[in-house]
N, C-alpha and C positions, 0 to 999 in steps of 0.2 A: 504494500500500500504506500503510495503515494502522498503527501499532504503539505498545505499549508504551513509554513514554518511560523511556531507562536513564539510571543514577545514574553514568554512566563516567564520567571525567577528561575534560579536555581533552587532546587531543592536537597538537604543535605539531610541523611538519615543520620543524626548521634548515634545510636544504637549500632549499629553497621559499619562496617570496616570503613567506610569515606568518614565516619564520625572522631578516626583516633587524631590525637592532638597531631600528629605528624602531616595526615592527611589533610586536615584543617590548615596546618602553616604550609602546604604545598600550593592550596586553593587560594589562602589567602596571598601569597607570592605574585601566583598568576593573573587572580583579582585588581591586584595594586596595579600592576603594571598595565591591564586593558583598560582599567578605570583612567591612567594616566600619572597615576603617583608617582613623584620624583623617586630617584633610588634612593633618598636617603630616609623618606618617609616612608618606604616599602623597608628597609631593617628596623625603623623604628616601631612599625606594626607587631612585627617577628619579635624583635624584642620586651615588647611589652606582651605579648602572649605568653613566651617564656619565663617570665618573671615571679610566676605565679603555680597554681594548680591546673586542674582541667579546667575547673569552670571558670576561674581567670582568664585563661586561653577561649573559651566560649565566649563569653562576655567580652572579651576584648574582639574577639572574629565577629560580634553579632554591633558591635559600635560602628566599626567601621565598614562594613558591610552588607548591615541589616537590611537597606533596602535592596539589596542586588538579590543576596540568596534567604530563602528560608530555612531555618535548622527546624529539622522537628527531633521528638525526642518520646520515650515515656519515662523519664526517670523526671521524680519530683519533684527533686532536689535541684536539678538545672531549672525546671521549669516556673517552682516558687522562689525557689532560695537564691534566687541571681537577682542582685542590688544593682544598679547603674554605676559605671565605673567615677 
């Protein structure tokens, strides 16, 4: 099948191997760079992901990103317990 190519987001499964932090700082790399982000502000993403735990790294991938891709998840803890950076 054939189709119309749609304007969706990206969708990121947490739960699922695209969700481990490594794969998060791969997307968020290649992210930065289509979005246009200078190279200095593309280590500065990476390093402030790093800086932190998983949900650090979540929360920091979902600031600067939030509206390109959607993370979904079922863990509850991402889902309530993430504060604004």
């Amino acid at each position: 099948m054939i189709r119309k190519t749609k304007n969706a987001p990206l969708v990121i499964n947490l739960d699922g191997p695209a969700g481990n932090v490594f794969s998060l700082m791969n997307n968020a790399k290649r992210l930065a760079r289509e979005i246009g982000y200078p190279f200095e502000k593309q280590n500065t993403i990476c390093e402030k992901m790093m800086s932190g735990d998983y949900a650090n790294a979540v929360r920091t991938f979902d600031k600067y990103f939030g509206e390109y891709v959607v993370l979904e998840t079922t863990n509850e803890e991402l889902l309530t317990g993430i504060s604004p950076i």
